[in-house]
VOKOL-405644 format. One record per residue: residue number from 1; residue in one letter; chain; x, y, z of N, C-alpha, C in turn. Coordinates in Angstrom, 3 decimals. Example, Ala and Ser with C-alpha at 12.3 -4.5 7.8 and 13.67 -1.06 7.14 Angstrom:
<sites>
{site 1; "A"; "A"; {13.190; -5.690; 7.800}; {12.300; -4.500; 7.800}; {13.200; -3.300; 7.800}};
{site 2; "S"; "A"; {12.850; -2.250; 7.080}; {13.670; -1.060; 7.140}; {12.900; 0.030; 7.870}};
</sites>
This chain:
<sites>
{site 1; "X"; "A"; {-6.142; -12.375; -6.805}; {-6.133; -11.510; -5.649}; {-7.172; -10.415; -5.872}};
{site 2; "X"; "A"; {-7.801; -9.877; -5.074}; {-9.023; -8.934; -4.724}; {-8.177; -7.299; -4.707}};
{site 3; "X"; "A"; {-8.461; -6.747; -5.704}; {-7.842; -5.391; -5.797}; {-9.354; -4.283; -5.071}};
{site 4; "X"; "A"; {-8.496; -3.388; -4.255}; {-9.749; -2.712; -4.022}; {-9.193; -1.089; -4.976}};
{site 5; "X"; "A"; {-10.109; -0.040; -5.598}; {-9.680; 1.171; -6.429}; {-9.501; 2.025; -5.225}};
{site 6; "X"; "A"; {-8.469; 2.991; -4.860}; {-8.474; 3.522; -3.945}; {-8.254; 4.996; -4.557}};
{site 7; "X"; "A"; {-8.960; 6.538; -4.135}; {-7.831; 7.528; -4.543}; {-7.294; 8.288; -3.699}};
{site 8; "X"; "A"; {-6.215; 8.694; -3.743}; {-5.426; 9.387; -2.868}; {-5.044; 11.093; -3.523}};
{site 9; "X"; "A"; {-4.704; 11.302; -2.692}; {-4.071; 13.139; -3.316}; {-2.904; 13.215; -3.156}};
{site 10; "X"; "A"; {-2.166; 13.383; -3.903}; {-0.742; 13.687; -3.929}; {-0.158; 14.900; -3.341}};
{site 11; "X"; "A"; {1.270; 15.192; -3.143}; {1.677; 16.647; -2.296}; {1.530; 17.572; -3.149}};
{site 12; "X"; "A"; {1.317; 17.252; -4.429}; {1.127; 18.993; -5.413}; {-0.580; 18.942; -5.323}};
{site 13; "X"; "A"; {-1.507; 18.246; -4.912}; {-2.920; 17.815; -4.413}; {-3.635; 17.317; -5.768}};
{site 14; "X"; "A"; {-3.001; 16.862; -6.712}; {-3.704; 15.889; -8.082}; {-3.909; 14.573; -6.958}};
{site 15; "X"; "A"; {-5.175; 14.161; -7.694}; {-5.719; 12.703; -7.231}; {-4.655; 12.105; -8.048}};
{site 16; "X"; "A"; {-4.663; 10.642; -7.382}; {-4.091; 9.991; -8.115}; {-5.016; 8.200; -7.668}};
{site 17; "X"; "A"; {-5.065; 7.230; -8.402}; {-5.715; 5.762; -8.306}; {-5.051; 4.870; -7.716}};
{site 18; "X"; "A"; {-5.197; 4.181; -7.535}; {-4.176; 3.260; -6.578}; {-5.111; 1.905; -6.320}};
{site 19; "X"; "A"; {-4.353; 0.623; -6.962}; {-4.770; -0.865; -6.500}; {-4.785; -1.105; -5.389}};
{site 20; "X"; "A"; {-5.110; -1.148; -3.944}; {-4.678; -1.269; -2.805}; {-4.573; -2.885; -2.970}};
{site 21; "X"; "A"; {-3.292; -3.710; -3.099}; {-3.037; -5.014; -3.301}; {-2.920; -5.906; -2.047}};
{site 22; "X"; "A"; {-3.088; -4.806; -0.799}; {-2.514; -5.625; 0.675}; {-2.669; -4.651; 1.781}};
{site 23; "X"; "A"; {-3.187; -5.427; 2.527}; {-2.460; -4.573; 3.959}; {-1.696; -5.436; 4.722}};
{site 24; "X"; "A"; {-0.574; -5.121; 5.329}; {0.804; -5.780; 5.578}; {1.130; -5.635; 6.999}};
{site 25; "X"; "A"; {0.890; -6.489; 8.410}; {1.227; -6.006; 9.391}; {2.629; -6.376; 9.728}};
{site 26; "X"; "A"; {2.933; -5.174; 10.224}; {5.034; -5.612; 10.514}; {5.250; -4.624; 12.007}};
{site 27; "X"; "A"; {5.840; -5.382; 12.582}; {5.869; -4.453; 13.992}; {4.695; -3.700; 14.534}};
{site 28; "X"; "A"; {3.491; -4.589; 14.767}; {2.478; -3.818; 15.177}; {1.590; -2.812; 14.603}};
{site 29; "X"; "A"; {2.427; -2.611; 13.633}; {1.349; -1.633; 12.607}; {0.546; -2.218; 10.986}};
{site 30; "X"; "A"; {0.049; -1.645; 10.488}; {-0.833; -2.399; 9.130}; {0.056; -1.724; 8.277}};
{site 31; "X"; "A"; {0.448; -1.722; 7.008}; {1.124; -0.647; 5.568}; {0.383; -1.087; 4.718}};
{site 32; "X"; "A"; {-0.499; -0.417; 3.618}; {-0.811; -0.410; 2.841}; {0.562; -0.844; 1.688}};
{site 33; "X"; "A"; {-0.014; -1.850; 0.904}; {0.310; -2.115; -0.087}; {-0.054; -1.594; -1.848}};
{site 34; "X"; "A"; {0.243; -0.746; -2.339}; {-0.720; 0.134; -3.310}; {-0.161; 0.146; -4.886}};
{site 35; "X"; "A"; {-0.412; -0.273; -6.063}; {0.168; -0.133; -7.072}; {-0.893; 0.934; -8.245}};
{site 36; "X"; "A"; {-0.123; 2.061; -8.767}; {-1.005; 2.770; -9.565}; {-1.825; 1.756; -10.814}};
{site 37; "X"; "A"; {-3.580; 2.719; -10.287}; {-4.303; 1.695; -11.036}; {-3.956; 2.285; -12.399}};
{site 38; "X"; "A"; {-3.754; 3.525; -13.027}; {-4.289; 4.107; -14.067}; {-2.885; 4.402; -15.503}};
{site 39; "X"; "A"; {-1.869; 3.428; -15.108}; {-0.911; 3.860; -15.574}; {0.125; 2.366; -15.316}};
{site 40; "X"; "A"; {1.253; 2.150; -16.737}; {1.977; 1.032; -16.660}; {3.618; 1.692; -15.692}};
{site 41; "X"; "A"; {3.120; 0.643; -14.490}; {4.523; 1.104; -13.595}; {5.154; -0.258; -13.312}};
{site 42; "X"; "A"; {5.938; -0.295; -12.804}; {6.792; -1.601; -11.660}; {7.152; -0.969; -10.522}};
{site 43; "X"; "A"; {6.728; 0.184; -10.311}; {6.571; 0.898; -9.017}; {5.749; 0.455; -7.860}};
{site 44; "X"; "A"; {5.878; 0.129; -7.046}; {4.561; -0.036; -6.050}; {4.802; 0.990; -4.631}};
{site 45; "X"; "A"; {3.835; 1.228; -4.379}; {3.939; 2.305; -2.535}; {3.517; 1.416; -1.698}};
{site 46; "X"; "A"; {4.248; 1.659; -0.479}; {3.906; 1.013; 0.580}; {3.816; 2.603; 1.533}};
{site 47; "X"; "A"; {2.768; 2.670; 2.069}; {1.791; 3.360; 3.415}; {1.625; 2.796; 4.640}};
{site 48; "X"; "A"; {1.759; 3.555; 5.759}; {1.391; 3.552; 6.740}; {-0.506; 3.385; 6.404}};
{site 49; "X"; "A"; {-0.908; 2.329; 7.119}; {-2.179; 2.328; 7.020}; {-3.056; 2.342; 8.702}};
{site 50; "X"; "A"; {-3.197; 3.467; 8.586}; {-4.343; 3.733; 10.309}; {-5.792; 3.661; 10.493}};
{site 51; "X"; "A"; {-6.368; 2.441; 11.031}; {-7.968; 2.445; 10.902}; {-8.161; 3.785; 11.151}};
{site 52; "X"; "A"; {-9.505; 4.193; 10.154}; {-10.477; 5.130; 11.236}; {-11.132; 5.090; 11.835}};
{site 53; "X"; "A"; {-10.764; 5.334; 13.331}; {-11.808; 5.029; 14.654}; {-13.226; 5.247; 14.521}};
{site 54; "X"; "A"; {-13.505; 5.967; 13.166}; {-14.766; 6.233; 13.340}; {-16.114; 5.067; 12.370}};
{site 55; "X"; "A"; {-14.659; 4.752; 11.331}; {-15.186; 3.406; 10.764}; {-13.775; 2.501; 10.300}};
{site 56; "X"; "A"; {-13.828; 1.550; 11.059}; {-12.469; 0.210; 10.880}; {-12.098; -0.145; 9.618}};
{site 57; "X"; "A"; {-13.138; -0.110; 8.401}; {-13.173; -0.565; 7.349}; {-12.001; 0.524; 6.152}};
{site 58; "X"; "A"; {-12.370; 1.466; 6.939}; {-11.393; 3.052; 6.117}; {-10.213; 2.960; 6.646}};
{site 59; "X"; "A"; {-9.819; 3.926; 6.540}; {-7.805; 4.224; 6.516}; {-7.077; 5.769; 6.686}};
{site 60; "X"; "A"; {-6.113; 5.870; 7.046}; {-5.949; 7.067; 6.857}; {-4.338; 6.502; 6.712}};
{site 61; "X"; "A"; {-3.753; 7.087; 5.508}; {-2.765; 7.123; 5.106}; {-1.290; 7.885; 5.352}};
{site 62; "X"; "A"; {-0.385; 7.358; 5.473}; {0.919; 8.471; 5.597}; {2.241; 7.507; 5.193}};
{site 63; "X"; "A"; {3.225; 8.559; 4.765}; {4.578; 8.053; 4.116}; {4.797; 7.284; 4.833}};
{site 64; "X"; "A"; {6.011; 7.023; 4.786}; {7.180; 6.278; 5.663}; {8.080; 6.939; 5.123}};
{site 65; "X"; "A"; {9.625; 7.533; 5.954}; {10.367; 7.444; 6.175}; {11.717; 6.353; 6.200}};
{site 66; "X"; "A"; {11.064; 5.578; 6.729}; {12.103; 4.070; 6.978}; {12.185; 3.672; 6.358}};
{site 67; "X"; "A"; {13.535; 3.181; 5.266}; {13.574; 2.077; 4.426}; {13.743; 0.982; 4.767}};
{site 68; "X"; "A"; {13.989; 0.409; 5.887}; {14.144; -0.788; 6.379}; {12.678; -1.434; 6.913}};
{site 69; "X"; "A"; {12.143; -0.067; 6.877}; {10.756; -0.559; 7.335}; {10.013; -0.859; 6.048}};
{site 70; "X"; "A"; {10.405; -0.134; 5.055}; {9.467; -0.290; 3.586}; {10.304; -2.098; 2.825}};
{site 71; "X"; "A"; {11.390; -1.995; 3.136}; {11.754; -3.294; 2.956}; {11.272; -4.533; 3.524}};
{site 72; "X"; "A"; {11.024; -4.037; 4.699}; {11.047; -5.144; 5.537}; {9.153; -5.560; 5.085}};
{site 73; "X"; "A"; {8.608; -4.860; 4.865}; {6.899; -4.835; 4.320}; {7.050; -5.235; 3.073}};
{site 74; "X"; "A"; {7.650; -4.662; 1.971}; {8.118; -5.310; 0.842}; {7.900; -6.538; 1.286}};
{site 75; "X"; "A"; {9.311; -7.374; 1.181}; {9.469; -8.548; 1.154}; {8.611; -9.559; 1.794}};
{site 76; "X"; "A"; {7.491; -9.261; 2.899}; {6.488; -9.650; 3.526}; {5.137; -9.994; 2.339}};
{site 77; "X"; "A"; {5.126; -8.875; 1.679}; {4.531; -8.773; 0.703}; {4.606; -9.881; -0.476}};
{site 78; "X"; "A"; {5.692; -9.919; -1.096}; {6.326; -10.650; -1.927}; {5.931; -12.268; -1.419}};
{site 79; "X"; "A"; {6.382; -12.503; 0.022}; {6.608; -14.119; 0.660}; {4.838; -14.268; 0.102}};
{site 80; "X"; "A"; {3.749; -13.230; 0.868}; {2.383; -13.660; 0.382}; {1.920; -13.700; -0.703}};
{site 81; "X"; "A"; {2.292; -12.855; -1.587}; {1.656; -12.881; -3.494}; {3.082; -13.584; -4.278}};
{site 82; "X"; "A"; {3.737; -14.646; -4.142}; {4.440; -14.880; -5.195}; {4.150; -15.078; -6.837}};
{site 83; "X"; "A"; {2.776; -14.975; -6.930}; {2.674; -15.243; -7.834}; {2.578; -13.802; -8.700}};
{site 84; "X"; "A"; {2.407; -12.769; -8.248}; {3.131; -11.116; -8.974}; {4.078; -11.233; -9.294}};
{site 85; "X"; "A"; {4.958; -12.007; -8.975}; {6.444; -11.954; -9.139}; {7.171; -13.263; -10.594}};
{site 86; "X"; "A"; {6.232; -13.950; -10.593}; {6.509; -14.562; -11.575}; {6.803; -13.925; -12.839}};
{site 87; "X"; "A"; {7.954; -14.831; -13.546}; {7.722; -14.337; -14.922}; {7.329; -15.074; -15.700}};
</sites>
């Protein structure tokens, strides 16, 4: 799979790296799929991902709220890369 390096700023405003592993459409919208590049996690983020009108190729990022919505992208996720999931 094609990792792109992404960085983001966190709410205390430290950068932080990020694999962007996916973008995930579920109900009309895209979520970023993101696992930290720079550090051993089993964590992964899922984002709201919004073209920028000013170039399609960029993004503009935001939480989610919804866990049913982060689930429901999860597991979307999972059905396409099974092979992350292997042990």
């Amino acid at each position: 799979m094609d990792e792109t390096l992404i960085t983001l700023t966190d709410e205390r405003g430290a950068e932080v790296r990020f694999a962007l592993l996916d973008v995930i459409e579920y109900e009309g919208d895209d979520y970023a799929v993101l696992y930290p590049a720079d550090e051993e996690s089993d964590m992964f983020t899922i984002l709201l991902a919004t073209p920028d009108p000013a170039d399609p190729e960029d993004y503009f990022f935001e939480g989610i709220e919804e866990q049913e919505t982060i689930d429901a992208v999860f597991a979307r996720f999972r059905t396409r890369h099974p092979e992350i999931f292997e042990e």
